[in-house]
FIDOMAR-779267 format. One line per field, with one value per residue (C-alpha): residue number from 1; z, x, y. Coordinates in nm, 2 decimals, decimal comma. Each point is the difference from the previous one (the first is absolute). Layout:
<rs>
zaro c(NUM:...)
zz c(Z:...)
xx c(X:...)
yy c(Y:...)
</rs>
This chain:
<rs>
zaro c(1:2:3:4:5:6:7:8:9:10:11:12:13:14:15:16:17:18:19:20:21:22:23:24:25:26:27:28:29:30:31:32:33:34:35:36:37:38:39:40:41:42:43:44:45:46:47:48:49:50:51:52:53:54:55:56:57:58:59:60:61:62:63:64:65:66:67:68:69:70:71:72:73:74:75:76:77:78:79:80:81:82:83:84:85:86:87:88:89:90:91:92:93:94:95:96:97:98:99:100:101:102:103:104:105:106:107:108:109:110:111:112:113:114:115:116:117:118:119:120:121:122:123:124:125:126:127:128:129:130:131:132:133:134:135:136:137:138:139:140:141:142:143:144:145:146:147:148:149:150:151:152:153:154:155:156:157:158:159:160:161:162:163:164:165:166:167:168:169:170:171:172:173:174:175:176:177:178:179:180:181:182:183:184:185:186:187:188:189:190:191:192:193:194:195:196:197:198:199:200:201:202:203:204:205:206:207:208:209:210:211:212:213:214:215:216:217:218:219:220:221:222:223:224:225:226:227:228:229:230:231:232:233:234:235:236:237:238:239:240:241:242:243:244:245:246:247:248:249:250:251:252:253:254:255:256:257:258:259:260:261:262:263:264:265:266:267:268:269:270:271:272:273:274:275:276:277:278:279:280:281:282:283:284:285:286:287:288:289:290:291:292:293:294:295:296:297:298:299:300:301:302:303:304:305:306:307:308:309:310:311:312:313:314:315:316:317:318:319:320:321:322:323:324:325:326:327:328:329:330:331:332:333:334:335:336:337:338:339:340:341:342:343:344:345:346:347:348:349:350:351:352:353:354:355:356:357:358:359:360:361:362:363:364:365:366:367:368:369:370:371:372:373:374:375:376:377:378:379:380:381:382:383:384:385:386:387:388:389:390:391:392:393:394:395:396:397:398:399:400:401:402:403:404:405:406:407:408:409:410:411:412:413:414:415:416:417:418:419:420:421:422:423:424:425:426:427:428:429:430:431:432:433:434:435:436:437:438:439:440:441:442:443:444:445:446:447:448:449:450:451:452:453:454:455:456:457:458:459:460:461:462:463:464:465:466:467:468:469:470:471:472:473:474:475:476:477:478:479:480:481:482:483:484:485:486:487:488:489:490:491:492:493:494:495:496:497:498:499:500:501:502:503:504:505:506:507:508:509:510:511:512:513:514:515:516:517:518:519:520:521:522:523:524:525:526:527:528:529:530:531:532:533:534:535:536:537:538:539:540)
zz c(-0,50:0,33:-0,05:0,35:0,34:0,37:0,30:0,15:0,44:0,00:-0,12:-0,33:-0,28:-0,24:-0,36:-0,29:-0,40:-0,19:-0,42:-0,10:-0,33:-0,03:-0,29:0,22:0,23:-0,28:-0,02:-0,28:0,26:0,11:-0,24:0,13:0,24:0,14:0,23:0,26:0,19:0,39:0,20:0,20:0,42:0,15:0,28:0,26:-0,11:0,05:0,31:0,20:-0,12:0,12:0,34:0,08:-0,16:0,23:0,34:-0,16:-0,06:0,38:0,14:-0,19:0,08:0,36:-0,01:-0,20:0,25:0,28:-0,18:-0,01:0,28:0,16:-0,27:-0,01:0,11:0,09:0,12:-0,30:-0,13:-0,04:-0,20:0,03:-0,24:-0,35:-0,23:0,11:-0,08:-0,03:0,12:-0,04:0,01:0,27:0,03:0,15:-0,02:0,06:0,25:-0,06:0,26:0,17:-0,06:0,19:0,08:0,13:0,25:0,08:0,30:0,14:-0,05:0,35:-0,15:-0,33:-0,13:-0,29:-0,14:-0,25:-0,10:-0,04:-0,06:0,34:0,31:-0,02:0,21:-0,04:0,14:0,07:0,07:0,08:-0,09:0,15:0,31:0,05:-0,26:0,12:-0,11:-0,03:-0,12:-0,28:-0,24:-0,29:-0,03:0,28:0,21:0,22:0,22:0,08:0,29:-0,15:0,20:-0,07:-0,04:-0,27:-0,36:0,00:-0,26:0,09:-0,18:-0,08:-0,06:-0,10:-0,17:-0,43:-0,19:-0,28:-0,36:-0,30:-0,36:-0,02:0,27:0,11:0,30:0,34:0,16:0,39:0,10:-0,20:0,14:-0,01:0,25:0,20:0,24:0,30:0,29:0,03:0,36:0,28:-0,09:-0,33:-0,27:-0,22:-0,34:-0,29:-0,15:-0,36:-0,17:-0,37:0,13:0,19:0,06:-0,33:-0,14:0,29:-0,01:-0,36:0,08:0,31:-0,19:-0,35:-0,03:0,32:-0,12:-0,33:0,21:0,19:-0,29:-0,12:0,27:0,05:-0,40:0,06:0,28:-0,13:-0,11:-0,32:-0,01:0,03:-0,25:-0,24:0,10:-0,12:-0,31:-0,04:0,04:-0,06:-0,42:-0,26:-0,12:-0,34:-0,05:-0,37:-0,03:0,24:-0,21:-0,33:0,20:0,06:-0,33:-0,21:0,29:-0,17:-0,31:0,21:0,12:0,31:0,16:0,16:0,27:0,18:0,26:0,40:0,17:-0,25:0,01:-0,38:0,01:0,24:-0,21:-0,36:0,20:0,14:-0,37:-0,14:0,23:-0,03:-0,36:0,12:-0,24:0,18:0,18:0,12:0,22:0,02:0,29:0,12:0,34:0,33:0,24:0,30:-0,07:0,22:-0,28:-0,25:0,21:-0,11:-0,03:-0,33:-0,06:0,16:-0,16:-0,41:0,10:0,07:-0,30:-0,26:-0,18:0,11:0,20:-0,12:0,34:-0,07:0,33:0,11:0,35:-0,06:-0,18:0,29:0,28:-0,14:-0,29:0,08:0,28:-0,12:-0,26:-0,29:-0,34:0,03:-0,19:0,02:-0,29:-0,04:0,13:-0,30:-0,28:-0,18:-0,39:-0,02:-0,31:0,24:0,18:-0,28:-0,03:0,33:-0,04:-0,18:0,21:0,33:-0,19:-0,06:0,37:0,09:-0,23:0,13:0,39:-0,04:0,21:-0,01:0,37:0,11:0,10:0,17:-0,22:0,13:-0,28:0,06:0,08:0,31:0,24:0,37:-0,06:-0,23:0,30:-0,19:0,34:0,20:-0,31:0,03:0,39:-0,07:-0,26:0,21:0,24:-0,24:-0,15:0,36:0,11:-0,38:-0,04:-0,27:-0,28:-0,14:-0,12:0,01:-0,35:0,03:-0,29:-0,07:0,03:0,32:0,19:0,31:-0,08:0,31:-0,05:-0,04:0,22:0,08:-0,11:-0,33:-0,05:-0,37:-0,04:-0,41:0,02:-0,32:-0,27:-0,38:-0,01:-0,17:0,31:0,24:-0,17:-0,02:0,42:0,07:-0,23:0,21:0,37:0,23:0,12:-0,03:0,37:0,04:0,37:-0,13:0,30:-0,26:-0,38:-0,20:-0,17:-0,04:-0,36:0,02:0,16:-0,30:-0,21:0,26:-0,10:-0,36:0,05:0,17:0,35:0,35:0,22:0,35:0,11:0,27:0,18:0,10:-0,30:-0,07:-0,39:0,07:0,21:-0,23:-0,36:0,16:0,11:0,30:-0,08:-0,30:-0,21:0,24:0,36:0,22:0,28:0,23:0,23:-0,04:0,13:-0,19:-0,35:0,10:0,05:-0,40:-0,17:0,19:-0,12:-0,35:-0,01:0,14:-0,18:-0,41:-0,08:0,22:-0,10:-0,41:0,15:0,13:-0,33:-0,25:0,27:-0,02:-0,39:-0,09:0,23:-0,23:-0,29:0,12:0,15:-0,07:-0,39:-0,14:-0,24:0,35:0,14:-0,32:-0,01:0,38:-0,06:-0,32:0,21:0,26:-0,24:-0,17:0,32:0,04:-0,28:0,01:0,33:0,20:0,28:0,25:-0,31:0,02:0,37:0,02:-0,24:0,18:-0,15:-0,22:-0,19:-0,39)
xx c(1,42:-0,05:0,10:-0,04:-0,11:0,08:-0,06:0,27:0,03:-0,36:-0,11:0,17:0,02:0,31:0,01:0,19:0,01:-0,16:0,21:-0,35:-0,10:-0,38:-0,09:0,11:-0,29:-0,27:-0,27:-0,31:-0,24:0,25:-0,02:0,34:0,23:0,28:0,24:0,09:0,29:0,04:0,12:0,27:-0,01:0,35:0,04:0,09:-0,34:-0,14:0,14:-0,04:-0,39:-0,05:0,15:-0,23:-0,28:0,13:-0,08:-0,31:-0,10:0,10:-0,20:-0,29:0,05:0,02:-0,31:-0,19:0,17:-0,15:-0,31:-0,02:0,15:-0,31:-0,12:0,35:-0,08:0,31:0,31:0,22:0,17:-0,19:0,18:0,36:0,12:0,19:-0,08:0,10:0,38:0,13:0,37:0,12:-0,32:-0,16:-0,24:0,08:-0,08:0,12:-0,16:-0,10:0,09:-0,29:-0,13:-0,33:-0,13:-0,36:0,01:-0,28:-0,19:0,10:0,36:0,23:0,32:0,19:0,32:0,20:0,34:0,12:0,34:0,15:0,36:0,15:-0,17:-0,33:-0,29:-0,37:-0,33:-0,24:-0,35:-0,30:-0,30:-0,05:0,24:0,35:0,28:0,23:0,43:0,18:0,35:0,09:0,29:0,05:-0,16:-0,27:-0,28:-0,23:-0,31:-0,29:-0,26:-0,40:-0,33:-0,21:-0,34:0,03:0,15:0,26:0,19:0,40:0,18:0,38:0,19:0,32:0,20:0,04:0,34:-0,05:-0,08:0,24:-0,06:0,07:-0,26:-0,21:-0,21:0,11:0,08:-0,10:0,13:0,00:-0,31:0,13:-0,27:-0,33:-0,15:-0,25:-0,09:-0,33:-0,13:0,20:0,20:-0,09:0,27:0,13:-0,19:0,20:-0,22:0,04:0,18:-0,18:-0,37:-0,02:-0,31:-0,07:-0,02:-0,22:-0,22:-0,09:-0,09:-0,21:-0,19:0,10:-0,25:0,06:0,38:-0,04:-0,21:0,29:0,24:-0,22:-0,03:0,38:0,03:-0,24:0,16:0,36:0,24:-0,02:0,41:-0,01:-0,25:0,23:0,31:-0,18:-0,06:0,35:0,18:-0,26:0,07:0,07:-0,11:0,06:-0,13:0,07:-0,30:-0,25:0,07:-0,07:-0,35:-0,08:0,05:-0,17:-0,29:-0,24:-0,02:-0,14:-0,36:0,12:0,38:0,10:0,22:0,15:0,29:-0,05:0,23:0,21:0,07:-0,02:-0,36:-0,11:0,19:-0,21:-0,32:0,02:0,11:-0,31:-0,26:0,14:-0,11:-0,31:0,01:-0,20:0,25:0,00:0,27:0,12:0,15:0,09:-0,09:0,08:-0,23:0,11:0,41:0,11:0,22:-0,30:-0,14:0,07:-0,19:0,14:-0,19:-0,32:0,00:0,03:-0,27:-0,23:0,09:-0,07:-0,28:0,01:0,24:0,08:-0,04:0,09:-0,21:-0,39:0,13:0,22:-0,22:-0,25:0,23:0,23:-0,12:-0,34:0,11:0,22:-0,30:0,22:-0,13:0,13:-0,18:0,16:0,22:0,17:0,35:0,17:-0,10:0,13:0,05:-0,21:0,29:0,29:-0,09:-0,09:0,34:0,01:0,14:0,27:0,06:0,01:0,30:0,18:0,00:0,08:0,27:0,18:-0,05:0,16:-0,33:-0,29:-0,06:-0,34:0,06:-0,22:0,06:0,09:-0,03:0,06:0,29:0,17:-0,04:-0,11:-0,36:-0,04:0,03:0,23:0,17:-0,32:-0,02:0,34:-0,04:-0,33:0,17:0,27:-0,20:-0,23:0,32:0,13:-0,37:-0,03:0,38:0,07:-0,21:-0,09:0,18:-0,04:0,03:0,05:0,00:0,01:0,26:0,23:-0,09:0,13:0,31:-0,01:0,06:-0,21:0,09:-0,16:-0,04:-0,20:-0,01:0,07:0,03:0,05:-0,04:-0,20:-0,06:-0,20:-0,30:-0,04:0,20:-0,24:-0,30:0,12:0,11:-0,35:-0,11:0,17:-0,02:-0,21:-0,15:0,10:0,11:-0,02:0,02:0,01:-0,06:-0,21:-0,10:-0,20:-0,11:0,15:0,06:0,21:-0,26:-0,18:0,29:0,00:-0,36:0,02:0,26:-0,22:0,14:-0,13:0,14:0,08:-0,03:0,03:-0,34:0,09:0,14:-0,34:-0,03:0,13:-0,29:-0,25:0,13:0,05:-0,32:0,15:-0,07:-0,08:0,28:0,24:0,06:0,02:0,27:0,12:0,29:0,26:-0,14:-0,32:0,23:0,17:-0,38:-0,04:0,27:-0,03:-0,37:0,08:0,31:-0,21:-0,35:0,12:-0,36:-0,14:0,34:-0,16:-0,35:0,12:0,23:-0,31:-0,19:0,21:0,04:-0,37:-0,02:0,35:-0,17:-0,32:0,14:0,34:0,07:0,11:-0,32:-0,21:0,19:0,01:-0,38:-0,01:0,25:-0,20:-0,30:0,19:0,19:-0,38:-0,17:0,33:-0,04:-0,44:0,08:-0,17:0,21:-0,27:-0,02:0,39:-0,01:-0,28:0,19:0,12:0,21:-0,22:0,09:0,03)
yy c(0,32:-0,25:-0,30:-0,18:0,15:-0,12:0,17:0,18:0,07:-0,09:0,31:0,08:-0,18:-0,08:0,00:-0,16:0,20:-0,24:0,00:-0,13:0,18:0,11:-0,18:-0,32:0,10:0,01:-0,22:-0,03:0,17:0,30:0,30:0,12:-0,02:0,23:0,01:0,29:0,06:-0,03:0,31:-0,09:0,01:-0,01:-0,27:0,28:0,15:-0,35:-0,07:0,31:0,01:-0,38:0,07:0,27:-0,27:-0,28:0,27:0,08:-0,39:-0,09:0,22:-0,10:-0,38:0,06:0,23:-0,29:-0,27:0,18:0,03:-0,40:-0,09:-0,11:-0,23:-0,18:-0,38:-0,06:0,19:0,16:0,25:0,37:0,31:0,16:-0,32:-0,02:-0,24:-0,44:-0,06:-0,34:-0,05:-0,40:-0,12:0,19:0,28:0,33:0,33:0,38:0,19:0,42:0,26:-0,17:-0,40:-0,11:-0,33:-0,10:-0,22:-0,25:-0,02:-0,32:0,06:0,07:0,09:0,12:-0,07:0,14:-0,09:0,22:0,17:0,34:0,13:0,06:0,16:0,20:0,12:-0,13:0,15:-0,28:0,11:-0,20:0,19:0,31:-0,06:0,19:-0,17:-0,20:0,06:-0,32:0,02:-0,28:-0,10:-0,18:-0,36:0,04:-0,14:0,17:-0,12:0,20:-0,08:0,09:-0,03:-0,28:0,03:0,30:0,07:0,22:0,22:0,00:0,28:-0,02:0,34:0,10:0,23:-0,11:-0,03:0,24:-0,13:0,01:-0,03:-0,36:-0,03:0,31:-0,16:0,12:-0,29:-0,12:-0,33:-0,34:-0,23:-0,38:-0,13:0,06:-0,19:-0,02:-0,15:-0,15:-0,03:0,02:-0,38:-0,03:-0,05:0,21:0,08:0,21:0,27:0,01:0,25:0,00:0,00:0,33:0,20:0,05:-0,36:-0,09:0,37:-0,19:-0,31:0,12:0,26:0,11:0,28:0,14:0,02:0,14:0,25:0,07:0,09:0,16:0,24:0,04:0,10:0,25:0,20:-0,10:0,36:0,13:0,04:-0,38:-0,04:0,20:-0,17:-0,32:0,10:0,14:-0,34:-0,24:0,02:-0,05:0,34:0,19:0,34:-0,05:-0,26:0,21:0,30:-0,27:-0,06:0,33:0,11:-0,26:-0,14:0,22:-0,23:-0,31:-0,06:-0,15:-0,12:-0,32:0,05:-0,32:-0,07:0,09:0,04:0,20:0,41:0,01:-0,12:0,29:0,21:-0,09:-0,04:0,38:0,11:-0,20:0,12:0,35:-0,06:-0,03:-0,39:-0,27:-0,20:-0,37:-0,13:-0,38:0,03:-0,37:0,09:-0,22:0,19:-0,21:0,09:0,34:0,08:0,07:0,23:0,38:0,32:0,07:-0,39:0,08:0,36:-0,17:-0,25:0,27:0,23:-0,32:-0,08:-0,39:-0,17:-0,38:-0,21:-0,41:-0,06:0,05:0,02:0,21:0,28:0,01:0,01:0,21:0,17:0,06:0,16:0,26:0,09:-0,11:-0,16:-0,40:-0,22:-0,37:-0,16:-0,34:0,09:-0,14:-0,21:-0,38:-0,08:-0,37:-0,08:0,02:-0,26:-0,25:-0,15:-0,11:-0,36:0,22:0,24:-0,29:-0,20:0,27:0,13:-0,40:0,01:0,36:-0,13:-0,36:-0,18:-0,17:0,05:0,18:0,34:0,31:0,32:0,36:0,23:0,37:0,27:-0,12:0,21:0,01:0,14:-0,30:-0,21:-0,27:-0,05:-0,09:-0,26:-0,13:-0,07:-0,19:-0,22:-0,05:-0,16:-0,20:-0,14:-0,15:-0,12:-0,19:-0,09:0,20:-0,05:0,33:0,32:0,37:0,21:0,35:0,20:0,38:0,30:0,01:0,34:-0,07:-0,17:-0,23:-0,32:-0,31:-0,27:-0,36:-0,36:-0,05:0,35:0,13:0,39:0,09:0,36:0,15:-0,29:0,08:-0,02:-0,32:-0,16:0,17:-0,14:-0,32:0,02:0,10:-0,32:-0,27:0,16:-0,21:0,41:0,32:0,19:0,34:0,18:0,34:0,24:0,26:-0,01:0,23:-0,33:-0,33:-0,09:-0,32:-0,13:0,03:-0,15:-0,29:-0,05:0,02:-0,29:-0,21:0,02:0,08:0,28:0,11:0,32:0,22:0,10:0,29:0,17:0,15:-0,03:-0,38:-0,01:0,15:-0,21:-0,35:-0,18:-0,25:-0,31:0,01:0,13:0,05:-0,07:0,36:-0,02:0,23:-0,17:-0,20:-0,29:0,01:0,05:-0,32:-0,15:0,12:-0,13:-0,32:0,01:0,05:-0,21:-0,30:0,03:0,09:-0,05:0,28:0,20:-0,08:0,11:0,33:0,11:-0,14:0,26:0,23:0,01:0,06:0,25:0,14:-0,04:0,14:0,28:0,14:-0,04:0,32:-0,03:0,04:0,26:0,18:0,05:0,08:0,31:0,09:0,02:0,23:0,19:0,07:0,12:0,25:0,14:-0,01:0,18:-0,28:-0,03:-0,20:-0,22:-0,08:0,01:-0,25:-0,23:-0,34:-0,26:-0,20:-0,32:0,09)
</rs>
């Protein structure tokens, strides 16, 4: 009885009763539909479980930080770090009872400005050598001398504030700024704060840190697995009882929705059953957050795991022994898009302008990248005198606001008024950190228009042939570089959508992806599962 989802402390998740009836749901291909109620989780429940998560999930980053440290290029943050917070504008971020930084080899000196709520005592610690105590207050700054020559990991201790139920992470100090010294007379360089080790571990050697999260799942507590699972709903014991009950009468069951309790929940009661079992899990294999037991265990127990990406199956998959043969990620109607002169009016109409605009289409949050995309703009708007706007359009998430010149933020629009968006854009821009797929690119395509994407979201990587059909960036500057490309040559822009669309049409109708899920579905239940494993995405 869900009627919308959002993530709650990182971990958790909160939901909203939806007043939807089931017959409202039904559809000619659905037999039947019914609705279950959600058990209830009280938010001291909630926030006592997530604090011990948050301990749990800071030790982990700074044993995967520490794991990477040497294949960092540059110097920048390592584990002991909450999630990037923006305060007027700028980014900062909490530290744990412990933040560490990797420092590069060429840099002489540190410095960190931060703030915390009167006087308190920090151990700083350069590798392996005896901490240091320096005594600090309020809004601070401190220096720290490093040896050139060598890359250096500088931890930061302290003793946390303790977490409450409006916000259950125990709390270091507030990080406003980090910056280093390079050489003995260089100049000062700020590190930033939203690419840590992670976001570079990624672009440096994706397999190596898929590898690595891997490894910490595997030897991660079972009491934290559990506590996962507990808050990480919605759940409803009423529907897995349903399922257990009636599974029986089905020759096999479609499972889909990771990372969600509920679906570890049906898929245990399922393959309890003993009923063939294939999971849709929308997996983003390069995002920590995806990366539980309780996830690798249900992969393993199913018949086939749906993977939207080749890469992903053999580097992932394939090496966990599980069953993942490769699907389109999501699928396009051809009709919708036949009213397109239609559909383009009405969007000029609701947004007042004629004036060529780059489209953001998507929820608005800071995985999506949107603000990497605003700051690009930004600058393309100064260099060209203003001559192009930014759309963004999708649910607000984040709640931050959307500030700069030419930029137009609608939240969620109908359909109709999102079709007609993606008809008129001069490209679609998406810097999406990690998809399981990428299906507005698709949209884009059926519309006729070129995209940008970000390289090293690996499905972005994998759908989007650069050059061709897109253009594949991965830093600011070089997003710049591709709206200034596709602003000033609209004939390549038309080559790349008309690109881009017969590869849509060839590829990722729902008629193609229909026959590639019969095919799977058939080896399931043939009890061919190299057949299915073998399977790669094929054009219909």
């Amino acid at each position: 009885d869900v009627g919308h989802i959002s993530n709650a402390f990182h971990f958790a998740s909160a939901s909203e009763t939806t007043d939807t009836k089931p017959e409202q749901l039904f559809a000619p291909f659905l037999r039947e539909v019914r609705l279950f109620p959600s058990d209830p989780l009280s938010d001291e429940v909630m926030s006592t479980t997530v604090e011990r998560l948050w301990k749990v999930l800071m030790a982990e980053r700074r044993a995967l930080g520490r794991l990477g440290a040497a294949t960092m290029p540059t110097s920048c943050l390592l584990g002991g770090w909450y999630d990037v917070e923006i305060h007027d504008g700028v980014t900062q971020r909490w530290s744990s009872e412990q933040g560490e930084i990797h420092v590069a080899q060429d840099v002489s000196a540190l410095r960190v400005s931060g703030w915390h709520a009167g006087s308190f005592d920090m151990d700083v610690q350069i590798d392996d050598e005896p901490p240091t105590r320096v005594t600090l207050r309020d809004n601070f700054l401190f220096e720290l001398a490093l040896s050139l020559g060598r890359s250096q990991i500088v931890s930061l201790r302290l003793r946390t504030n303790r977490g409450s139920v409006q916000d259950p992470r125990d709390l270091g100090f507030l990080l406003k700024k980090l910056e280093v010294l390079p050489g003995r007379q260089g100049v000062w360089r700020t590190v930033p704060l939203d690419q840590g080790f992670d976001t570079l571990w990624r672009q440096v050697d994706s397999s190596a840190w898929i590898d690595a999260l891997a490894t910490v799942t595997d030897q991660r507590p079972e009491p934290a697995e559990e506590a996962f699972l507990t808050v990480r709903g919605p759940r409803s014991s009423a529907l897995v009882e349903y399922v257990r009950a009636s599974v029986g009468r089905y020759d096999v069951v479609l499972v889909q929705g990771i990372p969600f309790s509920l679906t570890v929940d049906v898929m245990r009661a399922v393959r309890d059953a003993g009923v063939p079992l294939v999971l849709l899990p929308h997996y983003h294999v390069d995002d920590a957050f995806y990366h539980w037991r309780q996830y690798y265990e249900s992969f393993a127990k199913a018949n086939a795991v749906l993977s939207f990406s080749n890469w992903v199956s053999e580097h992932f998959f394939a090496k966990r022994g599980i069953n993942a043969p490769v699907i389109a990620g999501g699928g396009i109607d051809p009709s919708e898009y036949l009213a397109r002169g239609t559909q383009l009016e009405r969007f000029r109409d609701f947004r007042g302008s004629d004036r060529p605009y780059f489209l953001v289409l998507g929820r608005k949050t800071a995985s999506k990248g949107y603000r990497t995309i605003i700051e690009a703009h930004q600058q393309l708007v100064v260099s060209r005198g203003g001559d192009v706007d930014l759309v963004l359009i999708g649910p607000d998430e984040d709640r931050q606001p959307v500030e700069g010149r030419d930029v137009h933020y609608y939240g969620r629009l109908s359909r109709e008024l999102m079709l007609g968006a993606l008809a008129g854009c001069v490209g679609l821009v998406t810097m999406s950190t990690s998809e399981s797929f990428g299906i507005v690119i698709v949209e884009a395509w059926m519309s006729g228009r070129p995209v940008i994407a970000n390289r090293r979201c690996l499905s972005f990587g994998e759908l989007v042939e650069d050059g061709e059909d897109g253009i594949l960036v991965g830093t600011t500057d070089e997003l710049i570089a591709a709206m200034r490309t596709l602003l000033e040559n609209p004939a390549r822009a038309g080559a790349m959508g008309d690109a881009g669309h017969r590869k849509a049409m060839e590829k990722y109708t729902w008629s193609a992806a229909a026959r590639r899920f019969h095919d799977i579905l058939t080896e399931v239940l043939d009890g061919g599962a190299e057949g299915a494993r073998a399977g790669a995405l094929v054009s219909a």
